[in-house]
C-alpha positions, -999 to +999 in steps of 0.1 A: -388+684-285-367+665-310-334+657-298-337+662-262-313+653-241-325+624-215-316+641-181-333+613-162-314+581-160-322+564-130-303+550-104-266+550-114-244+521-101-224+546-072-257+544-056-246+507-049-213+510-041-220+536-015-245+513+003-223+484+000-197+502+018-222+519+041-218+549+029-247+583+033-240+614+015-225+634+043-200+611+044-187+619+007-195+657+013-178+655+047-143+640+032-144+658+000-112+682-015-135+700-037-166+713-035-194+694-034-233+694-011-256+665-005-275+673-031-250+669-058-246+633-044-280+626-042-282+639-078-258+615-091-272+587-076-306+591-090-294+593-123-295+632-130-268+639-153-243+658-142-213+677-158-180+659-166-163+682-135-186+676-109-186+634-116-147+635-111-152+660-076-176+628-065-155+603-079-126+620-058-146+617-028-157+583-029-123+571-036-110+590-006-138+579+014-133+537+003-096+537-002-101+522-037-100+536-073-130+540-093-133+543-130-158+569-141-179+543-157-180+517-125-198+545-111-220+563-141-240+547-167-239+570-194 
């Protein structure tokens, strides 16, 4: 298909900061405001793209869960 959209973009740098701060993805689910499932997380660290909303929800989380601001792009690639 000509202009495909790359869905796949391997593992996204949030997938670092979570194990550098010894974080699983119950622990993100488990303090997050919004809604959010492990799966979603597990999504975003692979690479999967995900919509504009549901980056901020884990964003959200994270910082809750680490106590310190993230810019989208510290934690997504593309």
């Amino acid at each position: 298909m000509k202009g495909a959209i790359e869905r796949n973009l391997g593992e996204q740098p949030i997938a670092r900061i979570m194990a550098d701060n010894a974080l699983k993805s119950h622990d993100l689910v488990k303090i997050s405001t919004g809604h959010i499932t492990h799966k979603m997380v597990a999504r975003a660290c692979k690479g999967r793209r995900l919509t504009p909303n549901m980056k901020s929800k884990i964003r959200d989380a994270l910082t809750r869960a680490t106590d310190k601001v993230y810019a989208m792009d510290e934690l997504f690639n593309y």
